[in-house]
N, CA, C and O atoms as a DFTB+ gen file, in Angstrom:
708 C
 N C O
     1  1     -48.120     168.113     -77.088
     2  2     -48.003     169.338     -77.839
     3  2     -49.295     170.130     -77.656
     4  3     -50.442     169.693     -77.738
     5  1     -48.833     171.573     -77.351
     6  2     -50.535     172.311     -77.469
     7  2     -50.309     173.158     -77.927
     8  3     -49.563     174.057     -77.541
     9  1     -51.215     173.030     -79.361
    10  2     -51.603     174.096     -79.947
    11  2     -52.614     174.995     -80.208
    12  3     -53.254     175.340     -81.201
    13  1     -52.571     175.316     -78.873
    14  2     -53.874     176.676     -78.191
    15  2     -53.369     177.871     -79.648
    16  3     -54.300     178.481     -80.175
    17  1     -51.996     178.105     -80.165
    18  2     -51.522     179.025     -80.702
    19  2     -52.869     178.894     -82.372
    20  3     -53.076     179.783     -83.197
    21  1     -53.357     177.821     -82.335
    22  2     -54.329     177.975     -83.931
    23  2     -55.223     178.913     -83.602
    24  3     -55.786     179.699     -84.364
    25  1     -55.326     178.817     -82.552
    26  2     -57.010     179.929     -82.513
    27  2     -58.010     179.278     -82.637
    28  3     -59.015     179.979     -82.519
    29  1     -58.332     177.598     -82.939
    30  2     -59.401     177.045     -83.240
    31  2     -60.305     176.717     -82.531
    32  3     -60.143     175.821     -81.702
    33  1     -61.683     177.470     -82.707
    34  2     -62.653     177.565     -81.943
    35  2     -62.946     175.992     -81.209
    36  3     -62.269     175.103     -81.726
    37  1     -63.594     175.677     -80.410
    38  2     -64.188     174.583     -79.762
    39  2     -65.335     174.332     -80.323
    40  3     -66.174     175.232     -80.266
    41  1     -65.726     172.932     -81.080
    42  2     -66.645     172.457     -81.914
    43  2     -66.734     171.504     -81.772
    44  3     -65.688     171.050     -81.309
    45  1     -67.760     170.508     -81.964
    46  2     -68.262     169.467     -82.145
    47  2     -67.603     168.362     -82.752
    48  3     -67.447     167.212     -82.340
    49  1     -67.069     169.189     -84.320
    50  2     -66.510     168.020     -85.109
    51  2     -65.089     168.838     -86.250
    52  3     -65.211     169.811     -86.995
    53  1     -64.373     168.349     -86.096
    54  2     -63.254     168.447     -86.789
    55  2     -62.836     167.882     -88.260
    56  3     -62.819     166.651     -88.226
    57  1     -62.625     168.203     -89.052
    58  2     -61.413     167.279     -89.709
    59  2     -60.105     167.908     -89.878
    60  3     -59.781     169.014     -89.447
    61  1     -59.125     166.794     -90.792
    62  2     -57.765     166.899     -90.209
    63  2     -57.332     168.085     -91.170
    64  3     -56.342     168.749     -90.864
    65  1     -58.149     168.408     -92.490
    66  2     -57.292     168.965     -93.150
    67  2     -58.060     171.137     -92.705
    68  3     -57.942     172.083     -93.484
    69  1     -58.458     171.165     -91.862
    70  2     -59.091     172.385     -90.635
    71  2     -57.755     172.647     -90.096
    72  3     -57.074     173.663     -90.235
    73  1     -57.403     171.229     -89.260
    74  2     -55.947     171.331     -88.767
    75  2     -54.505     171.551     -89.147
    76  3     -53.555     172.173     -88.671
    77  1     -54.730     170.777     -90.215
    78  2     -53.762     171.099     -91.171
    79  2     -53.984     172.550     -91.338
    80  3     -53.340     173.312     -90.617
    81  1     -55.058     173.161     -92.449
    82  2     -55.253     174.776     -92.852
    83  2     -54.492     175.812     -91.769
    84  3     -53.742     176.753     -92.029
    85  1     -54.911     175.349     -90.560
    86  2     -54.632     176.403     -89.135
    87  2     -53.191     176.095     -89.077
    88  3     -52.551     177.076     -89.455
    89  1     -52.364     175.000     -88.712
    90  2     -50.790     174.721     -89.054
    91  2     -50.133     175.422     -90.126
    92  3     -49.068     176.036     -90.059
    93  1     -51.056     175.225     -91.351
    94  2     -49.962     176.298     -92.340
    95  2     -50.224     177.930     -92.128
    96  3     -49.297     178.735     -92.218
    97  1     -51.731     178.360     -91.809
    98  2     -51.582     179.581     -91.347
    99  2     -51.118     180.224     -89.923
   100  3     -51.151     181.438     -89.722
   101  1     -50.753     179.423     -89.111
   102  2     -49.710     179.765     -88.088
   103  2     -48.685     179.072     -88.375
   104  3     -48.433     178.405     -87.371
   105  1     -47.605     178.750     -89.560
   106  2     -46.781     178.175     -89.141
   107  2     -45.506     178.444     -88.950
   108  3     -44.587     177.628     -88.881
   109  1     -45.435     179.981     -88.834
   110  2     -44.127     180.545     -87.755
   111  2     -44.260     179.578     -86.697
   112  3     -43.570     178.568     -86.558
   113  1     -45.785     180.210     -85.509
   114  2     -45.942     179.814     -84.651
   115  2     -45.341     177.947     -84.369
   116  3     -44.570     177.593     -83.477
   117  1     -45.896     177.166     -85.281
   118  2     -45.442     175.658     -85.478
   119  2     -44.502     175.139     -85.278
   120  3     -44.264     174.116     -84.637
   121  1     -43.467     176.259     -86.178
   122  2     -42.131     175.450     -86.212
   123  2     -41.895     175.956     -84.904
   124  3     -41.947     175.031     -84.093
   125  1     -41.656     177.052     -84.376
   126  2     -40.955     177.016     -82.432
   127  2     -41.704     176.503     -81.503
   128  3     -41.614     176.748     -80.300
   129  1     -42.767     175.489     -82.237
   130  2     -43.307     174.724     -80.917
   131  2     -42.612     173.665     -81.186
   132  3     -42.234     172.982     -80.234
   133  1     -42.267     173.260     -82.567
   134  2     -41.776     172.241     -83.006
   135  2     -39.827     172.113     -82.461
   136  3     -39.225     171.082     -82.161
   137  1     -39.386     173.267     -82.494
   138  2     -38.081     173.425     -82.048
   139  2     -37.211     174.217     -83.053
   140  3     -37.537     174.894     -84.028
   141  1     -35.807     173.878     -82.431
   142  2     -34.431     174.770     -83.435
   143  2     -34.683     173.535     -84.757
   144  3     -35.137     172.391     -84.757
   145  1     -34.055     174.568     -85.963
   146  2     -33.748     173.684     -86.903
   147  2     -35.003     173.327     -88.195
   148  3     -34.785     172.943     -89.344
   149  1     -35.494     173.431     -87.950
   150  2     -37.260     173.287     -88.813
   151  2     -37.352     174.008     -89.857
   152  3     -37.451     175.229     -89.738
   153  1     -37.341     173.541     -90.805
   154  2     -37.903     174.127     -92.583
   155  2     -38.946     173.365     -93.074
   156  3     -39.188     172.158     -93.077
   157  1     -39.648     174.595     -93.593
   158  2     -41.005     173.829     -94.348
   159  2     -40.652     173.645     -95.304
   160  3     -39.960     174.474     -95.896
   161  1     -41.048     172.298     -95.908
   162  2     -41.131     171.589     -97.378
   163  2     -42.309     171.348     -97.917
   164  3     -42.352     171.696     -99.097
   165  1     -43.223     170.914     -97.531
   166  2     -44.341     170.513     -98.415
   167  2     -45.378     170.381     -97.729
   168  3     -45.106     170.187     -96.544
   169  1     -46.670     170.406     -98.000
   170  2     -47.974     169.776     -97.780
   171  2     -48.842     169.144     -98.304
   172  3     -49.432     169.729     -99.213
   173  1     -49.164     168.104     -98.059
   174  2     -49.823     167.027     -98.833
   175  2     -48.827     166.704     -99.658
   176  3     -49.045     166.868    -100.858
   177  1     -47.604     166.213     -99.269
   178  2     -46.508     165.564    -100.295
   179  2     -46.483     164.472    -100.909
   180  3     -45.955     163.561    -100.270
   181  1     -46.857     164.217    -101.916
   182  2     -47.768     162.714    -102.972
   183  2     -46.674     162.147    -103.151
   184  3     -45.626     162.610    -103.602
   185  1     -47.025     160.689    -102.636
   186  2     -46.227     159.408    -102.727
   187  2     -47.011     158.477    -103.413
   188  3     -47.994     157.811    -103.087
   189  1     -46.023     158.635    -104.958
   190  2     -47.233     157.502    -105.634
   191  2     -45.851     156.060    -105.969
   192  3     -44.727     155.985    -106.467
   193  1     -46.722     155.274    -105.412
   194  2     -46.235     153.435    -105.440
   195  2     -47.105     152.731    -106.452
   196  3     -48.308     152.498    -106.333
   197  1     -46.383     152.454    -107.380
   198  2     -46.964     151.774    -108.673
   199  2     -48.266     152.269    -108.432
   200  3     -49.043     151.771    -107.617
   201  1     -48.585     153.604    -109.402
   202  2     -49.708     154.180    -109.450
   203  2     -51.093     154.498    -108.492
   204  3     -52.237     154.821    -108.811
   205  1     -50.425     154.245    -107.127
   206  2     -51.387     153.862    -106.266
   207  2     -50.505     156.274    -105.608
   208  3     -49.378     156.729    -105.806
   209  1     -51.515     156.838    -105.047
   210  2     -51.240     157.621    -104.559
   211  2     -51.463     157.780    -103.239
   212  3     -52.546     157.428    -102.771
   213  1     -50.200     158.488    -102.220
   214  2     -50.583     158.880    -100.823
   215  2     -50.086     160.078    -100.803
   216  3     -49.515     160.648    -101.733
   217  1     -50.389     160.650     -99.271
   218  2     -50.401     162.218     -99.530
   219  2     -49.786     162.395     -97.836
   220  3     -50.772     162.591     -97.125
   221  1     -48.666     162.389     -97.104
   222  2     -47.767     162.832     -96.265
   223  2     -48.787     164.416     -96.171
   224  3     -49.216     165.164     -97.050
   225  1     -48.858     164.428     -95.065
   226  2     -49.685     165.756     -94.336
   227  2     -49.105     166.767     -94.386
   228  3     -49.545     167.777     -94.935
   229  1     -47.698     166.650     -93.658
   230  2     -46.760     167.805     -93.605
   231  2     -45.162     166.759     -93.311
   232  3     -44.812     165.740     -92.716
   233  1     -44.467     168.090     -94.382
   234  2     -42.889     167.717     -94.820
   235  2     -42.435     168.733     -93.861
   236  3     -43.214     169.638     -93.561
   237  1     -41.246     168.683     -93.343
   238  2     -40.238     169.393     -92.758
   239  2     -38.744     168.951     -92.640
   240  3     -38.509     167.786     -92.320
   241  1     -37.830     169.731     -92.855
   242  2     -36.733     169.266     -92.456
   243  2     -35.900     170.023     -91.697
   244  3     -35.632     171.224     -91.708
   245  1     -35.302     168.505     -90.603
   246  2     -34.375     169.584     -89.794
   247  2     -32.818     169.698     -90.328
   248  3     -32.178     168.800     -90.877
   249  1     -32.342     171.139     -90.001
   250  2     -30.697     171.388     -90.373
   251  2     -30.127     170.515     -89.526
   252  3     -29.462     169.541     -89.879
   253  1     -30.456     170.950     -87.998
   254  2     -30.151     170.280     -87.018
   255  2     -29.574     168.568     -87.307
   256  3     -28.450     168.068     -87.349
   257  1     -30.737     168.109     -87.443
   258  2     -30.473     166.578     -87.448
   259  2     -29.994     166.194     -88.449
   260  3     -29.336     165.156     -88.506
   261  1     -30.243     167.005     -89.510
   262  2     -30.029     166.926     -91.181
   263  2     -31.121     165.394     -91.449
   264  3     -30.487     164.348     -91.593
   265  1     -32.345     165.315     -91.497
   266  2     -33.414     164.361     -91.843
   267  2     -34.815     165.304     -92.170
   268  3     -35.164     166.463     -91.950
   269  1     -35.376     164.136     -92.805
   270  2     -36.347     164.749     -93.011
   271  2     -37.534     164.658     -91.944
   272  3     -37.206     163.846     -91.079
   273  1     -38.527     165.086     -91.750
   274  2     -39.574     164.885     -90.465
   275  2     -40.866     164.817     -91.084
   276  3     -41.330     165.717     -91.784
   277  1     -41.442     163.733     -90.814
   278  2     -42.919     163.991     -91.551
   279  2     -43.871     164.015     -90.550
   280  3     -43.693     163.382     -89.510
   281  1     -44.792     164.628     -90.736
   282  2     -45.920     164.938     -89.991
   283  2     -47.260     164.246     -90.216
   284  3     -47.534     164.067     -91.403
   285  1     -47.988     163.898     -89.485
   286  2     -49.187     162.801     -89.940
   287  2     -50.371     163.609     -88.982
   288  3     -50.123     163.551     -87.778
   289  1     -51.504     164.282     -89.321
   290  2     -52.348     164.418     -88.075
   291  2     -53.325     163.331     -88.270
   292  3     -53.518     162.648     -89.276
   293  1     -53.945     163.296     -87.042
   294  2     -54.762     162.147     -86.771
   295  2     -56.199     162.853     -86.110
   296  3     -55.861     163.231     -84.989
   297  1     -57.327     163.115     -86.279
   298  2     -58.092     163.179     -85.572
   299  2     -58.685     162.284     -84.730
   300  3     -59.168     161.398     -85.435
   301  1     -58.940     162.020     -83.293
   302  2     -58.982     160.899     -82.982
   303  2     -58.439     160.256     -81.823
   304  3     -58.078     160.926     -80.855
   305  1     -58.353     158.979     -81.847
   306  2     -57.371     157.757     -81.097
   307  2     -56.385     157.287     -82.321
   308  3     -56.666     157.093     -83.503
   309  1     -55.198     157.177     -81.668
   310  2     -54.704     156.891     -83.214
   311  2     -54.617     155.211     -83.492
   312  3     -54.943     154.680     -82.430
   313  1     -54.407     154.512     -84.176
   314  2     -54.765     153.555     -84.454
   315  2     -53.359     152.607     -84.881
   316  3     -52.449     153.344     -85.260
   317  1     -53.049     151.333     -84.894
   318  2     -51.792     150.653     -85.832
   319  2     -51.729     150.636     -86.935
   320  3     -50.667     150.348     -87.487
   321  1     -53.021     150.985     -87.738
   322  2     -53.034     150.992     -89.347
   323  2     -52.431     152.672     -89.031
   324  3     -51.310     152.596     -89.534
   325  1     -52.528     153.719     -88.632
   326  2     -51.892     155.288     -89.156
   327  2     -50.556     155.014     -88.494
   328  3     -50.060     156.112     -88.242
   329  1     -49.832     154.130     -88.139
   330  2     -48.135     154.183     -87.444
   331  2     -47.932     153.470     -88.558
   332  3     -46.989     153.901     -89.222
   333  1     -48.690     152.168     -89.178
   334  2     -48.393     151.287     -90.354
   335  2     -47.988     152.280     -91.621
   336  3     -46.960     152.052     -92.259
   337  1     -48.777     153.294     -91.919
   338  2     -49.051     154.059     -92.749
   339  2     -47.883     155.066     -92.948
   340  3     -47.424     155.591     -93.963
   341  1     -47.425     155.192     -91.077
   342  2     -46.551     156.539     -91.546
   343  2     -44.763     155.673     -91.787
   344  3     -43.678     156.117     -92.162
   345  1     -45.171     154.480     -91.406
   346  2     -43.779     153.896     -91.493
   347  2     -43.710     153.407     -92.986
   348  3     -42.639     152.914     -93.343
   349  1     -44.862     153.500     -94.008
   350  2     -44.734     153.397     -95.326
   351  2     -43.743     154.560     -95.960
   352  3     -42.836     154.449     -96.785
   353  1     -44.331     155.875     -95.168
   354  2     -43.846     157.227     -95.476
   355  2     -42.310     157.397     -95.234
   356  3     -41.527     157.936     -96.016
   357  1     -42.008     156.836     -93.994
   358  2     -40.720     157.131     -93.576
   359  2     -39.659     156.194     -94.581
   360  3     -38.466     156.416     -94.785
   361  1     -40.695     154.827     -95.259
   362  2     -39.324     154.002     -95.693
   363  2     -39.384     154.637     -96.959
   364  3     -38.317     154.537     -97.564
   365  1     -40.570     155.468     -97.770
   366  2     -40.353     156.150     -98.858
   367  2     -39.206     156.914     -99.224
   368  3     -38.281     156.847    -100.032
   369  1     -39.739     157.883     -98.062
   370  2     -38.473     159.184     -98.008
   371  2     -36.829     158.336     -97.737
   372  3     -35.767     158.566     -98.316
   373  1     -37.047     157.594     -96.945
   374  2     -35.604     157.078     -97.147
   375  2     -35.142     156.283     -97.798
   376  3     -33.939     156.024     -97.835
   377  1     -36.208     155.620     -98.582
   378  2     -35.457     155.478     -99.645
   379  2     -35.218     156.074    -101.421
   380  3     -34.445     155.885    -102.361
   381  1     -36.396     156.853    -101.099
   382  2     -36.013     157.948    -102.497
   383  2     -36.039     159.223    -102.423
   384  3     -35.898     159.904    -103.439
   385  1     -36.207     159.713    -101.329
   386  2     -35.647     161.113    -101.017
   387  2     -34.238     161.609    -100.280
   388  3     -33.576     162.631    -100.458
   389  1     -34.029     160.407     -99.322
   390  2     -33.165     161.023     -98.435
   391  2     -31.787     160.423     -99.052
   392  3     -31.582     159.278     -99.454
   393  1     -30.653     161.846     -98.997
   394  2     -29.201     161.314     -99.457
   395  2     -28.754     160.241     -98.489
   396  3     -29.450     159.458     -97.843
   397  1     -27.344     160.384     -98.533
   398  2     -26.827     159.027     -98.201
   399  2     -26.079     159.621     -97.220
   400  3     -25.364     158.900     -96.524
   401  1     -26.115     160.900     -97.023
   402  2     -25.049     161.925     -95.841
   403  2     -25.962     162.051     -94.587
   404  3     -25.637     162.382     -93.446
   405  1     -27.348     161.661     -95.143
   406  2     -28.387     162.452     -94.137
   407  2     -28.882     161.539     -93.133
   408  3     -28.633     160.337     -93.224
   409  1     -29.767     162.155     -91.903
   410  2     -29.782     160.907     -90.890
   411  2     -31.298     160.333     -91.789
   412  3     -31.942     160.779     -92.738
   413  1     -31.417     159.067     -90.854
   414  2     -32.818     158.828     -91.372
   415  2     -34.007     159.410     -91.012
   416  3     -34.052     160.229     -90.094
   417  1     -35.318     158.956     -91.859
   418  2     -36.415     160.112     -91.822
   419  2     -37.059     160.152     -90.288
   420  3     -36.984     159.100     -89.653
   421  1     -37.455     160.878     -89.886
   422  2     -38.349     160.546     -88.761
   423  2     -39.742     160.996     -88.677
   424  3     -39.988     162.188     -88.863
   425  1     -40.635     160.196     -88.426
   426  2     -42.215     160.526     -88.521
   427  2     -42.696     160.630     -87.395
   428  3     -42.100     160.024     -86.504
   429  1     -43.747     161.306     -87.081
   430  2     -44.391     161.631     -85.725
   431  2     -45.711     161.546     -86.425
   432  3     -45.737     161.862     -87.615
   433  1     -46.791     161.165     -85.842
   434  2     -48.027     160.897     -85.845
   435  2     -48.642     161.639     -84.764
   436  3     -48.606     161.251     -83.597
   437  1     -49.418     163.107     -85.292
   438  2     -49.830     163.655     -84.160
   439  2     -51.253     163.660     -83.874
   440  3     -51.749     164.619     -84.466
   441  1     -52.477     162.747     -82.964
   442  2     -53.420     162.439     -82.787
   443  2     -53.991     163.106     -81.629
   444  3     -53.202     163.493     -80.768
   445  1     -55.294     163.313     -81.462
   446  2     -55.602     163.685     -80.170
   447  2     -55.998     162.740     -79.209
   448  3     -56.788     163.100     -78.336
   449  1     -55.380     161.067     -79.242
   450  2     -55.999     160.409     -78.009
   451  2     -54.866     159.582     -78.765
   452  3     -54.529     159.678     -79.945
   453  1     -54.273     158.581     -77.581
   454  2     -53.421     157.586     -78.378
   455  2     -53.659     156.597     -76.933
   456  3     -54.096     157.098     -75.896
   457  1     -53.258     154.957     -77.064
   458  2     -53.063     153.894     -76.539
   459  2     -50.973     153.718     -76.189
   460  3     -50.116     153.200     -76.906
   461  1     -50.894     154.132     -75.363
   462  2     -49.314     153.592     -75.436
   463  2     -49.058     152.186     -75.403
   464  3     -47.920     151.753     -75.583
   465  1     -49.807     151.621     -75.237
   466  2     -49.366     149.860     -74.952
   467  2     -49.663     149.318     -76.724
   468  3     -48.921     148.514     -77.289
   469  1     -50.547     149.780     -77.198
   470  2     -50.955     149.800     -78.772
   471  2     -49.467     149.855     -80.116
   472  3     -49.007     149.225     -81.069
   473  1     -49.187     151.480     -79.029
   474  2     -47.538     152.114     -79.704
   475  2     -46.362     151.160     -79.761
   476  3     -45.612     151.045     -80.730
   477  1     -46.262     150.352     -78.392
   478  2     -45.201     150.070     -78.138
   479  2     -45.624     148.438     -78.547
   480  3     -44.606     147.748     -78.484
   481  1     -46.512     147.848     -78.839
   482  2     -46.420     146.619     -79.493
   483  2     -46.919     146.516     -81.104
   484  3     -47.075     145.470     -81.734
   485  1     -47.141     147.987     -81.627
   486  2     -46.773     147.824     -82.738
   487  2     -45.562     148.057     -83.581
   488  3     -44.960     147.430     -84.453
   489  1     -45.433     149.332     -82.910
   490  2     -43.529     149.827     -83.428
   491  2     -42.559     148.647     -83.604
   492  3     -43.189     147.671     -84.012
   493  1     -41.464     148.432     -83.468
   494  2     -40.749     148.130     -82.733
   495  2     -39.581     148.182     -81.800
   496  3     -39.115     149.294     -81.553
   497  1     -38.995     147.013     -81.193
   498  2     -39.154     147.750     -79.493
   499  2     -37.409     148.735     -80.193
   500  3     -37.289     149.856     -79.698
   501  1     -36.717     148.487     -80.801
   502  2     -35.465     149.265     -81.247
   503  2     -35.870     150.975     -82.192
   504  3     -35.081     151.884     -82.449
   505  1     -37.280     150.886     -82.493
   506  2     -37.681     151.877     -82.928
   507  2     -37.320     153.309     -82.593
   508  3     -37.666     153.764     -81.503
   509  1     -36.695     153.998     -83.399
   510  2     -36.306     155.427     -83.187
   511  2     -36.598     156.372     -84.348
   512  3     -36.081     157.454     -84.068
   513  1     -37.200     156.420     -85.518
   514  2     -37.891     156.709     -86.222
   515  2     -39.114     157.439     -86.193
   516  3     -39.295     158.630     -86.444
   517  1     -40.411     156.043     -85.654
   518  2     -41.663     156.546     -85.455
   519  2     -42.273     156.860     -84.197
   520  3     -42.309     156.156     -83.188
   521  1     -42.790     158.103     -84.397
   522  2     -43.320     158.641     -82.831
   523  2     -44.557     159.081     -82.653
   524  3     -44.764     160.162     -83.205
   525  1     -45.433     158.635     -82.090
   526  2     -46.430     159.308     -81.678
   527  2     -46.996     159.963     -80.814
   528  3     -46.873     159.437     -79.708
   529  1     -47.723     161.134     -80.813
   530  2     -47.659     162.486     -79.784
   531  2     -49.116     162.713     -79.799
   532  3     -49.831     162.349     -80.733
   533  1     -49.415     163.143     -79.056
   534  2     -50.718     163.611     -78.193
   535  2     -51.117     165.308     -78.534
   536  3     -50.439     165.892     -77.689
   537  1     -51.782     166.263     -79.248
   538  2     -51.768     167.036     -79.292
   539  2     -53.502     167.431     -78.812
   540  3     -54.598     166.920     -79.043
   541  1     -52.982     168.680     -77.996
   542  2     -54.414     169.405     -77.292
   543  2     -54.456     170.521     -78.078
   544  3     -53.390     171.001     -78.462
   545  1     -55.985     171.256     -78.533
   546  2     -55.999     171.994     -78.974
   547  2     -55.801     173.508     -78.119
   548  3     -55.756     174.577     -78.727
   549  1     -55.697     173.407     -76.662
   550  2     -56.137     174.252     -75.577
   551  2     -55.482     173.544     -74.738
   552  3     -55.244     172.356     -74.955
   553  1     -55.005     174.320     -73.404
   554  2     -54.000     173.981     -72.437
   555  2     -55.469     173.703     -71.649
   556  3     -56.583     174.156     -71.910
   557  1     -55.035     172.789     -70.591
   558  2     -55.849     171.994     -70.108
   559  2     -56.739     172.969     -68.706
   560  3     -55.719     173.404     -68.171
   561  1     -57.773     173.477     -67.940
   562  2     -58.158     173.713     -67.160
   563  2     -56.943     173.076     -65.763
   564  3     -56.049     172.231     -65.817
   565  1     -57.540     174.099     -64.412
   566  2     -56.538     173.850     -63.240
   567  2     -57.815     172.439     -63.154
   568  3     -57.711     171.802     -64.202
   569  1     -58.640     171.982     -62.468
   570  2     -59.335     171.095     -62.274
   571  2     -59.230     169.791     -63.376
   572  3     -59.665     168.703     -63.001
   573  1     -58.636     169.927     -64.759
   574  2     -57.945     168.872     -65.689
   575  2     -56.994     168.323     -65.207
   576  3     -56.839     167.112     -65.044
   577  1     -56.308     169.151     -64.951
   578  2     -54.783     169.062     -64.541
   579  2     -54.868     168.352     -62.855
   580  3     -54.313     167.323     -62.470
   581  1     -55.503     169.026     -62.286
   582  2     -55.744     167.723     -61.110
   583  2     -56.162     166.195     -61.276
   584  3     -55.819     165.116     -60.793
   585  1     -57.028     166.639     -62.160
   586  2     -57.671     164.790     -62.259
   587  2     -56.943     164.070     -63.146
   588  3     -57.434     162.986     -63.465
   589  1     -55.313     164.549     -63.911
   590  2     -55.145     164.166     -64.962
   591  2     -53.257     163.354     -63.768
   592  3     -52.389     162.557     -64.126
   593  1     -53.451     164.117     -62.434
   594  2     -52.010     164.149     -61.748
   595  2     -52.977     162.794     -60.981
   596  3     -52.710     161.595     -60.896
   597  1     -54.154     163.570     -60.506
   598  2     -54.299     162.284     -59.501
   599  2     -54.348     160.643     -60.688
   600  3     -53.682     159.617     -60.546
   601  1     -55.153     160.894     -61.537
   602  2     -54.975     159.395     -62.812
   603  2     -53.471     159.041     -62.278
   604  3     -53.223     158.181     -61.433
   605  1     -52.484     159.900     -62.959
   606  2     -51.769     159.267     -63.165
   607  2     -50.657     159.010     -61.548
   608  3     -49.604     158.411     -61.768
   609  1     -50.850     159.336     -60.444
   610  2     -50.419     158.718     -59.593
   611  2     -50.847     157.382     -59.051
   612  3     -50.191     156.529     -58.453
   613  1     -52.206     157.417     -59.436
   614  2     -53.035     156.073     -59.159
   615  2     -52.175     154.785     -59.923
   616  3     -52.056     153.675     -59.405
   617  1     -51.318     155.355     -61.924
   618  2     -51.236     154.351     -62.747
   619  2     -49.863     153.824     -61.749
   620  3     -49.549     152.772     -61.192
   621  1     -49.358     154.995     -61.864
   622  2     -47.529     154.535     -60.892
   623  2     -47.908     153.816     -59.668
   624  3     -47.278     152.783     -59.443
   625  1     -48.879     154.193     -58.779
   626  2     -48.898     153.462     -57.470
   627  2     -49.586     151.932     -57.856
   628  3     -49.645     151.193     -56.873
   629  1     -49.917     151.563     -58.657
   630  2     -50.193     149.975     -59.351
   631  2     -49.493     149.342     -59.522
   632  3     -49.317     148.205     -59.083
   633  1     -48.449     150.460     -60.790
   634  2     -47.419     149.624     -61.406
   635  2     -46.562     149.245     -60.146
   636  3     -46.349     148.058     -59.899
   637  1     -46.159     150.067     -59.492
   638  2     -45.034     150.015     -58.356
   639  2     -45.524     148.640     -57.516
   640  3     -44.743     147.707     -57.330
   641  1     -47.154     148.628     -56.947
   642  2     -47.566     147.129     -56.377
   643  2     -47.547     146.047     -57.103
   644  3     -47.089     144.984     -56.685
   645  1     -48.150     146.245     -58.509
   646  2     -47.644     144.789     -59.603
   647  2     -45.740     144.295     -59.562
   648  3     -45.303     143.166     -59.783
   649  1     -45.054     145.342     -59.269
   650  2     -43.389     144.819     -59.584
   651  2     -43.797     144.420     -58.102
   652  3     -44.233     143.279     -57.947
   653  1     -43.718     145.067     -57.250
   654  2     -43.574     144.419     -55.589
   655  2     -44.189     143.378     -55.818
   656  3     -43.490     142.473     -55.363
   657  1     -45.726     142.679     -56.567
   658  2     -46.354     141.456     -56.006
   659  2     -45.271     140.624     -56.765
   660  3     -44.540     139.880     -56.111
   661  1     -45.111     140.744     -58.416
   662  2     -44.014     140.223     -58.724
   663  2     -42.405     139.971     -57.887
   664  3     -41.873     138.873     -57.719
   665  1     -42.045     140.850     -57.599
   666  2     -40.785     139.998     -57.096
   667  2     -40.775     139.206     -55.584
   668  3     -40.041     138.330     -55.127
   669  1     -41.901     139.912     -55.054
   670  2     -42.496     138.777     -54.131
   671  2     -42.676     137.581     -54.543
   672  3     -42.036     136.704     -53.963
   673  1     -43.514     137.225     -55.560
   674  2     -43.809     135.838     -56.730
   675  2     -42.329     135.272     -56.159
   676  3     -41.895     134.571     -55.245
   677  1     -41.889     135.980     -57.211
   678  2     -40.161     135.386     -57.815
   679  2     -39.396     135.311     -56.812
   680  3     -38.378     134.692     -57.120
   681  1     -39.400     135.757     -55.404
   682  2     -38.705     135.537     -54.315
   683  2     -39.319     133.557     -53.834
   684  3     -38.704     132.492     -53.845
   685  1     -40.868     133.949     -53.452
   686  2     -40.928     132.435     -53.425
   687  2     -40.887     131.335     -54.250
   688  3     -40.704     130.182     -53.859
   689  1     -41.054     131.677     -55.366
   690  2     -40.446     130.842     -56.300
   691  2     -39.055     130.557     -55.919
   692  3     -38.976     129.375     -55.581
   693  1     -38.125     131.057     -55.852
   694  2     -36.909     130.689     -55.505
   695  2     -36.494     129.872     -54.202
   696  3     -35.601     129.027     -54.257
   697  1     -37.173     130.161     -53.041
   698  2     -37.247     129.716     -52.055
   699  2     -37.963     127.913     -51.991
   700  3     -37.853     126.923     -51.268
   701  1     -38.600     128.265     -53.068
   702  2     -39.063     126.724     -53.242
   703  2     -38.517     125.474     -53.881
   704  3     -38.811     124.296     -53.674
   705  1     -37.711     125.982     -54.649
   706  2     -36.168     125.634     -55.643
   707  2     -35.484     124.927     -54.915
   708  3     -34.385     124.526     -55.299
């Protein structure tokens, strides 16, 4: 996701609720980055569990899907304790917000650096709920964008030799059988 559309200057140091501020004051702009279907509900939406309080970043719901969508920003790398956190959120809303007509909630965790191997062995693997997304504040330079194509042809041309050394493996393995 890039949201060059905040206007937010380039600085040193951030926090989330800067990001947040700039989201609700562009958030025409938000929801059509976000897509069809998008209504704002809340910010900082307080979830209190036997007197203990949390605070959901941003509420939305889609017509579309008919669910609710929660929003989590992350400044950062995002971490398994903030997916832990937002899957507290999602079982909240579904279970004391969301009717019984509606789909279930879905949360996105939007961070500026994330681990996918982190994502995918904490989630789990049937997970369709929680998502986490990568957001730039600024579309990337032409010279980013090169070093970001060549990275990632380097990751595919690995993976592609790790399955080849593998089924090589597993070919002589069989042959030895």
């Amino acid at each position: 996701m890039v949201l060059e559309f905040l206007e937010l200057e380039e600085r040193a140091s951030w926090h989330e609720r800067d990001l947040e501020q700039a989201i609700i004051d562009h958030l025409h702009a938000f929801l059509l980055e976000l897509g069809k279907g998008f209504c704002f509900v809340a910010r900082q939406r307080r979830l209190t569990l036997d007197g203990d309080h949390f605070y959901a970043d941003l509420v939305f719901y889609n017509r579309l899907l008919q669910c609710f969508v929660l929003i989590d920003l992350k400044l950062g790398k995002l971490t398994h304790q903030d997916l832990g956190q937002m899957q507290m959120y999602v079982n909240y809303f579904d279970r004391h917000q969301r009717e019984k007509w509606e789909s279930p909630t879905v949360g996105i965790v939007l961070c500026s650096a994330k681990n996918d191997a982190m994502v995918r062995i904490t989630l789990p693997e049937n997970n369709k709920q929680i998502h986490a997304s990568r957001y730039q504040l600024y579309l990337p330079t032409e010279e980013q964008l090169r070093e970001e194509l060549v990275a990632e042809r380097e990751r595919v041309e690995q993976a592609h030799r790790m399955a080849i050394s593998e089924t090589s493996d597993e070919d002589s393995d069989d042959h030895e059988s």
